[in-house]
N, C-alpha and C positions, 0 to 999 in steps of 0.2 A: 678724236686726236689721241693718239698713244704715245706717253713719254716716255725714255730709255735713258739709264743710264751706262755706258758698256766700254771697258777697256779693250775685253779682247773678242768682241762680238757677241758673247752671250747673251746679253740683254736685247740687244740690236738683233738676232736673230729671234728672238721671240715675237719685239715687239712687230719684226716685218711680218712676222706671219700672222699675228693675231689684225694688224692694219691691212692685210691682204684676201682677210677669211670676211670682216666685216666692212670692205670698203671705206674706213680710215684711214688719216696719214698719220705718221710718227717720224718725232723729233728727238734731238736730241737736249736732255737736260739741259748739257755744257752751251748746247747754242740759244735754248732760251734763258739764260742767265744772261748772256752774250748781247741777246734783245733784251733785256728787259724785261721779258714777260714769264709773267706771276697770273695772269689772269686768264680763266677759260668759259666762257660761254656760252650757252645754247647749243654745244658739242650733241650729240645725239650719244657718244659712246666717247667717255672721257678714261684714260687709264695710265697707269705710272706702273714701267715694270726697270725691278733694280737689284743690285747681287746685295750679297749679305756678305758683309766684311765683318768677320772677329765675332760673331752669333747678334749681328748687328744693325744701323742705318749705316753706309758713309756718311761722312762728315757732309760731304756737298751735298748730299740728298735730303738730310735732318735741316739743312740749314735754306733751303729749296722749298720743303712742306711748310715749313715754320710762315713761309711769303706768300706760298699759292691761294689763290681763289677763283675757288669753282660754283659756277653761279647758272641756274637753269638749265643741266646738263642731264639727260636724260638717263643715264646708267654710266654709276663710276666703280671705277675696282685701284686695286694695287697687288701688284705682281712681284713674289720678291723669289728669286732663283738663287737657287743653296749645290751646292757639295756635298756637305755633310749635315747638317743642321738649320734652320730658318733662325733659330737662337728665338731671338728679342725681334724681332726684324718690323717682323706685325705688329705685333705691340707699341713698339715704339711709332711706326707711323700712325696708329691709332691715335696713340696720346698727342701727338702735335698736332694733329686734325682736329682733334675735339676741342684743345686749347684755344683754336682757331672758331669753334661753333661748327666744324665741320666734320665729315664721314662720306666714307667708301661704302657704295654698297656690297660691297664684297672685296673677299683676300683670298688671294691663289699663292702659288709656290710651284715650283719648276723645277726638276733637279738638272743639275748642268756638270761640266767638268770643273773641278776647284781648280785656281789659277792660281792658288797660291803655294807657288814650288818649294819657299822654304818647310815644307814639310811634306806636297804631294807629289810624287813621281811623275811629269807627262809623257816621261818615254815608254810608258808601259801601256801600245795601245788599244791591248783590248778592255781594259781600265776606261779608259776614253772612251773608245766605243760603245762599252756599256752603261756609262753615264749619257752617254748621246741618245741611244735610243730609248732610256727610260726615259728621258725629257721629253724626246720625240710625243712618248707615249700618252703623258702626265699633259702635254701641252693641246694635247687633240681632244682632252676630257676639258679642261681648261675653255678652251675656244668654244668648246659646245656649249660650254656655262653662261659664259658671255653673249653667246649670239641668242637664249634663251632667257637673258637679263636675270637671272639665279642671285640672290641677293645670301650672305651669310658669308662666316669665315671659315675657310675649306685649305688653308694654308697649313700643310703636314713638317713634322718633325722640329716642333717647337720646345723651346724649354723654360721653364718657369724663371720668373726676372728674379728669383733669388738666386737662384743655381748663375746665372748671363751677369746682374748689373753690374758690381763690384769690376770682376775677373775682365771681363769683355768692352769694358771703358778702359782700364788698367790696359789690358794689351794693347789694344787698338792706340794710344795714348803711347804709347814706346815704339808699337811697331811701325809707326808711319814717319817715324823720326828720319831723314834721307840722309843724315851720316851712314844708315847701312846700306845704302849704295853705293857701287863705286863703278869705273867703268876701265875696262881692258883698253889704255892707248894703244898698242898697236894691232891690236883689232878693229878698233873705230876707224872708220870710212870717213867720216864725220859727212853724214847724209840730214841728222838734222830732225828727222823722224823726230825721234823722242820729244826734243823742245815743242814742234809746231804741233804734237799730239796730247802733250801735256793737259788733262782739264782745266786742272789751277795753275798753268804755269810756271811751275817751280823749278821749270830748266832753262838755262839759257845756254849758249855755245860760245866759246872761249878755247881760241887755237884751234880749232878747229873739232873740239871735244865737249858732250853737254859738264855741264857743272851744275849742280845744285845752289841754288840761288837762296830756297826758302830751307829753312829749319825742319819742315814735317811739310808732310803732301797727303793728298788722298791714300798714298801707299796702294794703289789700282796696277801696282804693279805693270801698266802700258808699255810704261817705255822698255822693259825688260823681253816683255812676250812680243814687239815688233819690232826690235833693233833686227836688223837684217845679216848683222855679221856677229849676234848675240855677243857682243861685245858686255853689255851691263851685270852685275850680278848684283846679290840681294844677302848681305848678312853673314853668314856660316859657310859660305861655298859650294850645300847642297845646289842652289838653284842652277849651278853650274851642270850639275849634273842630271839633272831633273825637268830638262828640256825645255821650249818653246809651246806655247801654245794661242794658236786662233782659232775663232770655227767656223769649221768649213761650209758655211753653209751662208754666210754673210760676208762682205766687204768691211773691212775696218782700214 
């Protein structure tokens, strides 16, 4: 079983490919929280692949590990796919596992397109497509580790938790606040997307417009990268300009 967690397919394209290479299924986080289920065993190939917010865990995913148990599983790993940096990412899910009496037999890293436009360009697309195929590349080294049960931590462009803890709790902590949302009325269609794609919810629709309901969210940026009439933005009004993105290589 391969867990994912994915706003704009990044994750969900990994995890289909690595569920497709070793005859696994893969689900999604959001819908085993939805179930209930915390528990996995006698999996033959048990693995968690997830993005790195702010050199990070999300919040849903820190709060995920903290619940899961894995029990008679024959080869496990965690997968954390970066932009720019894996930060803390590893790290951190280590330490909630061990708190837990548990461990991964290994940690990968994947590099993918950053989705987060208040600071990355995605109209620029050979940017993208160079991020694409180094993942491509990074992901076929990856898969071969896996299907060869390779045990150890092989997770690139990490940074020391003094340089991440403070700074990267701090931002993550302001950035995910959903005051810096807002959304274009007459742009919106009101289709609705955003609220019923929401992981944690924190949209509902009012007039036919989403509204933010909760105070802070995953900040996974979804609802922004699959509004259909990019009606949402994000903060400074870069995102306005700094495009849409899914990949294309998976359904979201």
């Amino acid at each position: 079983m391969i867990l994912y967690f994915s706003a704009t397919g990044n994750g969900k394209y990994i995890a289909e490919q690595i569920a497709e290479k070793t005859d696994e299924k893969c689900m999604s986080i959001v819908d085993c929280i939805c179930e209930d289920k915390y528990c996995f065993s006698n999996e033959k190939i048990f693995g968690m692949v997830v993005p790195t917010y702010f050199w990070r865990l999300p919040r849903i995913v820190a709060e995920y590990l903290g619940k899961l148990r894995i029990e008679n599983c024959g080869y496990t790993f965690f997968l954390a796919s970066y932009g720019t940096t894996t930060g803390e990412a590893g790290s951190m899910a280590k330490k909630i596992m061990a708190h837990n009496g548990q461990n991964f037999d290994a940690y990968y890293s994947v590099i993918m397109p950053d989705t987060w436009t208040p600071v990355f360009d995605l109209t620029n697309k050979n940017r993208v497509d160079k991020w694409l195929s180094d993942g491509k590349k990074q992901l076929k080294l990856v898969i071969g580790n896996i299907m060869s049960k390779r045990k150890g931590n092989f997770i690139d462009r990490k940074l020391p938790k003094w340089v991440t803890a403070i700074p990267a709790a701090y931002m993550y902590a302001t950035e995910r606040k959903t005051k810096n949302l807002s959304v274009n009325k007459d742009m919106c269609v009101g289709c609705g997307i955003c609220a019923k794609k929401c992981p944690v919810g924190a949209i509902q629709m009012k007039d036919g417009c989403p509204v933010w309901k909760a105070e802070e969210c995953e900040m996974c940026l979804g609802c922004l990268h699959r509004c259909p009439k990019f009606a949402i933005s994000y903060g400074n009004g870069k995102t306005d300009r700094h495009g849409q993105y899914k990949n294309p290589y998976t359904r979201i």
